[in-house]
N, C-alpha and C positions, 0 to 999 in steps of 0.2 A: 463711956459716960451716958445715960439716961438721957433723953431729953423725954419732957410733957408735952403733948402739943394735942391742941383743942382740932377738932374737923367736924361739919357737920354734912352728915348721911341721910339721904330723904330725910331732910327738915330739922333732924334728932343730932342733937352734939355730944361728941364721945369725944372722950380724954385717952390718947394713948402713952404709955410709956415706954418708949424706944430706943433701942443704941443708934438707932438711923437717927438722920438728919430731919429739922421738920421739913425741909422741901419733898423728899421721901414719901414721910408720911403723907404728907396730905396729896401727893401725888396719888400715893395706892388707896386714899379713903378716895378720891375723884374721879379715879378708876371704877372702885366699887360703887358708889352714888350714881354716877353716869349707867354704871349696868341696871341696877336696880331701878333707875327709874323709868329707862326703855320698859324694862319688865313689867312695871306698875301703868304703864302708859298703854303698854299694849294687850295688858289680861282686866281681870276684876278683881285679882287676887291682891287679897289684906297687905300689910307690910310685913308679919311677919311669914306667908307663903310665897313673898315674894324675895326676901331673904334667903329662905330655903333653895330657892330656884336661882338666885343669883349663886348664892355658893355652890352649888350642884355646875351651873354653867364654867365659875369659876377654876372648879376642880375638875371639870372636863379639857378647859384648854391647858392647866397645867400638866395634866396625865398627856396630850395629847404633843405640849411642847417636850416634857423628858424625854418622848419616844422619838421626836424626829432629833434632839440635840444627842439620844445613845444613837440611832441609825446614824447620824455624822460620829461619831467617836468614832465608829466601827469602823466605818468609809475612810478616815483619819489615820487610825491604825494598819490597815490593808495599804492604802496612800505610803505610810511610813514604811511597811515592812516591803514594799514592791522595791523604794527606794533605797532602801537596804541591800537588797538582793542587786540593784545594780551599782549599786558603789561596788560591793563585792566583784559583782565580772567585771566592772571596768580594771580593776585593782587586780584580777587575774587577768585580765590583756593586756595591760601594762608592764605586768612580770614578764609574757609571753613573748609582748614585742623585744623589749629588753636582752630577753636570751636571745632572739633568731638577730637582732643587731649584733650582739656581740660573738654572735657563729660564723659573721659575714671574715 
């Protein structure tokens, strides 16, 4: 379901409509406000180059989180497959033990 929910961004109030919750939304517009207005605080730049540069910063940390959450996939997968391989020899030392007991 859709929700509408109002937030306002340096100053400007934008209507979004969302399948998220409005705690959600106006969490990620507070996120974005809060960047933006470091940005506007700390350059000369207008609102809308300072927009520009928010989403640029934006879409830098998200390129930057997919790459460290695929390096953990990987690390995850290596993790599973090692543990793999020792279920496997514990499961061939347990056969092994097995026979030289029943040799005795």
């Amino acid at each position: 379901m859709n929700h509408r929910v109002t937030v306002t961004i340096c100053g400007a109030e934008y209507t979004f409509v969302a399948e998220e919750d409005s705690a959600y939304v106006e969490k990620v517009a507070a996120y974005v406000d809060a960047k933006m207005t470091a940005i506007l605080e700390a350059s000369k730049a207008g609102q809308t180059d300072a927009a520009v540069l928010t989403a640029a910063n934006i879409a830098d940390e998200l390129f930057k989180t997919q790459e460290i959450a695929e390096n953990l996939r990987s690390q995850l997968k290596e993790y599973l497959d090692e543990a793999s391989k020792c279920k496997n020899e514990i499961s061939e030392l347990k056969r092994e033990i097995f026979k030289l007991q029943n040799q005795r």
